[in-house]
N, C-alpha and C positions, 0 to 999 in steps of 0.2 A: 785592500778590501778584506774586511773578514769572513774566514770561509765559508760562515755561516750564511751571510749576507749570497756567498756565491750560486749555495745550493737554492735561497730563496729566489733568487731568479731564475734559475734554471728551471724552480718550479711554477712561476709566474709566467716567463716565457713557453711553456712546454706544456707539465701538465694540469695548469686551470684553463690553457685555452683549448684542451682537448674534450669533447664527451667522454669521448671514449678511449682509455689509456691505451698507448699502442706499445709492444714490444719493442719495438725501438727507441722509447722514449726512456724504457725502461735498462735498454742495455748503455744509453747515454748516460743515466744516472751510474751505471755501475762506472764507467767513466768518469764520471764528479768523482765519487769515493775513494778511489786508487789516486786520483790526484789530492784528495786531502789524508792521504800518508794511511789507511786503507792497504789492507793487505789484498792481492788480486783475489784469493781468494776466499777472502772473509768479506771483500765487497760482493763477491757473485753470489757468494750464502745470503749474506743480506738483502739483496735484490732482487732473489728469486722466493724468500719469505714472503718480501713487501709484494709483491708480483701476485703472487698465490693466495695472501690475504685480502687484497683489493678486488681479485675476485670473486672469492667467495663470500666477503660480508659485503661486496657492491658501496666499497669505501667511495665517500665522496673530499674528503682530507685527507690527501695522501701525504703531506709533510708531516701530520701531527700523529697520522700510523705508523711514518717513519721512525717517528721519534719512539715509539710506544716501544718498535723492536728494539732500537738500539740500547733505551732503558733496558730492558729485559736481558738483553748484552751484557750491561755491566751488571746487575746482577747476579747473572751466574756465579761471576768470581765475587763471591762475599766478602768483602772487606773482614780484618779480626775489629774485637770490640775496641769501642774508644779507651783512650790509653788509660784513665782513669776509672773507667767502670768496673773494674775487678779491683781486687779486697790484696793484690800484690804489694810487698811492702816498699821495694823497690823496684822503678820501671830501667830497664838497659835499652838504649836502643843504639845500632851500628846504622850511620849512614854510611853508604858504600856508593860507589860510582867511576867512570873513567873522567880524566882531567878534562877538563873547561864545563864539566853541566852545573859545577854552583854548591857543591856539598858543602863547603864550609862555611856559605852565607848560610845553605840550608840549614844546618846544623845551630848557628845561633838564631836564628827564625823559626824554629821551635823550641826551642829554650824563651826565647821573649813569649810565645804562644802558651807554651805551659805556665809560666810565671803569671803573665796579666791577665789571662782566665784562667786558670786554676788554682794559682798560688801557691805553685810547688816549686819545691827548692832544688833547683840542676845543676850538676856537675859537669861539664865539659873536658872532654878528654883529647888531647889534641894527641891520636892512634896516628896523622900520615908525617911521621918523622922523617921520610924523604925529601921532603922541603922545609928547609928551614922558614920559609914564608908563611908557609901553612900553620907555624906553629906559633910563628906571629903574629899572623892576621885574626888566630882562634882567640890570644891573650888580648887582643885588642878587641875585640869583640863582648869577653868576659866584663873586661873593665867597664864600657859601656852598659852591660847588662847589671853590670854589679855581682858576678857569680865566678865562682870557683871554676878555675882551669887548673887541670893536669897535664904536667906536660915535663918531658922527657929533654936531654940532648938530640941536636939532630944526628939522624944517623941511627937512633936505639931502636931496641925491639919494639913495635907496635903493640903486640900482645901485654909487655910488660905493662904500657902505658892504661890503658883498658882497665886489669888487675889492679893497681894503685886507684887508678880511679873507683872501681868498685868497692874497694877496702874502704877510701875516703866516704863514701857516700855511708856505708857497714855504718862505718865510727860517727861520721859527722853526722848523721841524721836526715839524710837529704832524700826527695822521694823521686831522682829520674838522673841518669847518668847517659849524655848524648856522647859518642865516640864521632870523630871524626877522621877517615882514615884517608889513605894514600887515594892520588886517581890512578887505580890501577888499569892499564890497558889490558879490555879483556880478551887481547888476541895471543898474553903473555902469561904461562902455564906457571911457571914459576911463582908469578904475585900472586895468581887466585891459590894457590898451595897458600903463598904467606894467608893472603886472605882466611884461608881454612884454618888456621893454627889459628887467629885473631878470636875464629868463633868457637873452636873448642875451649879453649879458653877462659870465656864470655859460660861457654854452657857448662862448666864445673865452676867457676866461680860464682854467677850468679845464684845458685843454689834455688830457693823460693823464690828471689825476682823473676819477675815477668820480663821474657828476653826478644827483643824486635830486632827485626833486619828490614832495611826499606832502602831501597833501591833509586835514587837521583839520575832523573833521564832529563835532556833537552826535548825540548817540545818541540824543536824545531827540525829535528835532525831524523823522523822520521821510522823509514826501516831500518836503517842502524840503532835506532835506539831500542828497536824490538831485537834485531842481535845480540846488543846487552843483553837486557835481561833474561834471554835465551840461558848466556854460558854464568851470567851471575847467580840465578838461578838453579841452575845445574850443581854447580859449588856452593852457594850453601843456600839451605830452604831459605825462599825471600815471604818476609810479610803481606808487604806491600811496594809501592811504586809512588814517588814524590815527582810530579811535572814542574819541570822550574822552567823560563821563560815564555812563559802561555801568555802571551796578550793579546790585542785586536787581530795578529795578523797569522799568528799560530793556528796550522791545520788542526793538530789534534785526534787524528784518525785513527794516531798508533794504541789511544785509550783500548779501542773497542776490539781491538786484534790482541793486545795483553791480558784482556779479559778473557777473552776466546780460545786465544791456543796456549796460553798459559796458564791462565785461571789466576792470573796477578789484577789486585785491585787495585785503582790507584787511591793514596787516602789522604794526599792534602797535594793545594796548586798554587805553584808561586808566580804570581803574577807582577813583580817587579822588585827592585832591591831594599828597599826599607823593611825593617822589621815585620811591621805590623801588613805588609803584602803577601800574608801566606792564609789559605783556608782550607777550612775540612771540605773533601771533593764531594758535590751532591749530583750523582747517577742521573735524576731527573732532569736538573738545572743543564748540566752539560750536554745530555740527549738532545735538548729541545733546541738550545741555542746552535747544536751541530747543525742541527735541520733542520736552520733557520725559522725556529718559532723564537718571536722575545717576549 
């Protein structure tokens, strides 16, 4: 069932058959919340909002004021502008993430993104030369898209890879250069250092490009996935946050706690493996559907 679908019962069953909402009802919902990946304590901010505004404007839709706060949630953390709307001549951006959330599908799933609505020309950098896979799966990817891949022996500097690619795009005329690096575990000091060297890097090379870092979390994986972004974060300023396997059954509760105690937006959501399965994330869309309005 989608979690959405969970909380619309919980408010069918609970509070439309109530006049009058009872505290109880309200500390059960903070229980929905923490079960859809809801931090304890950013469901009890939440519930004591909705709690406080119910009663003071004598709300009779409490799912669709639910929603209005959680909007307001993601809000806070302002997404930066969309990638083309600035006058940048070249855009860089680093996907970064720990292994299995999907960085290197993500990484050609915005390159196809950029290409078939924008019509801008990408360069793929395959940065995680610790798998020789990875550097596979990126050229195979390329070819399919029909776009230029950079790519190194396995084993080489990551940084090196980045820089070449940058120069390539310099010379070749290209307007966005996606990196795709290692899945560094971020409980391992060492690779976010590598990690860091990648984006100083990134940040004297790229010069006037416009320079992104965006953060590939599983959707399904919850408070670890807000630990991420915790220490990726910390190591280098993050952009934003890409949701990769968000479908029916995906809580999604970590959205609203990443806005909150991070102030990370999330700004596009991959909803299955084919190309064309990624979208720009809409605050409203995802609010509503959390708290179960369709």
């Amino acid at each position: 069932m989608k979690f959405g679908e969970r909380i619309k019962n919980f408010f069918t069953g609970g509070f439309s058959a109530n006049s009058a909402v009872s505290d109880e009802l309200f500390d059960d919902l903070c229980d929905v919340l923490i079960e859809g990946d809801f931090g304890a304590e950013q469901a009890y901010k939440t519930v004591e909002l909705l709690k406080a505004q119910c009663k003071k404007e004598k709300v009779q839709d409490v799912p669709l004021k639910l929603a209005e706060i959680l909007e307001d949630e993601l809000l806070k953390a302002k997404p930066p502008e969309p990638v083309f709307s600035v006058s940048a001549k070249i855009t860089a951006i680093l996907v970064l993430g720990v292994n299995g959330v999907g960085k290197t599908t993500t990484a050609a799933k915005l390159a196809s993104l950029f290409k078939e609505e924008y019509n801008k020309k990408t360069i793929l950098a395959a940065a995680d030369t610790f798998r020789a896979a990875a550097i596979d799966q990126l050229k195979i990817h390329g070819q399919r898209l029909d776009m230029r891949v950079i790519a190194h022996k396995h084993g080489g500097d990551p940084a090196a890879v980045v820089f070449d690619a940058l120069e390539a795009a310099i010379s070749g005329g290209a307007d966005v250069v996606i990196a795709d690096t290692a899945g560094r575990m971020h409980t391992k000091s060492a690779l976010v250092e590598e990690l860091r060297k990648i984006d100083r890097v990134v940040e004297q090379k790229a010069g006037s490009a416009r320079y992104l870092k965006y953060l590939v979390l599983d959707a399904t994986t919850g408070k670890n996935a807000y630990a991420q972004a915790e220490v990726f974060h910390s190591a280098v300023a993050l952009d934003g946050v890409i949701l990769t396997k968000y479908d029916s059954t995906a809580k999604g509760g970590v959205v609203f706690s990443l806005a909150s105690g991070l102030h990370l937006p999330v700004v596009y959501l991959c909803t299955g493996e084919k190309y064309g399965d990624i979208e720009v994330f809409d605050p409203h869309k995802y609010a509503r559907e959390f708290a179960g309005i369709q």
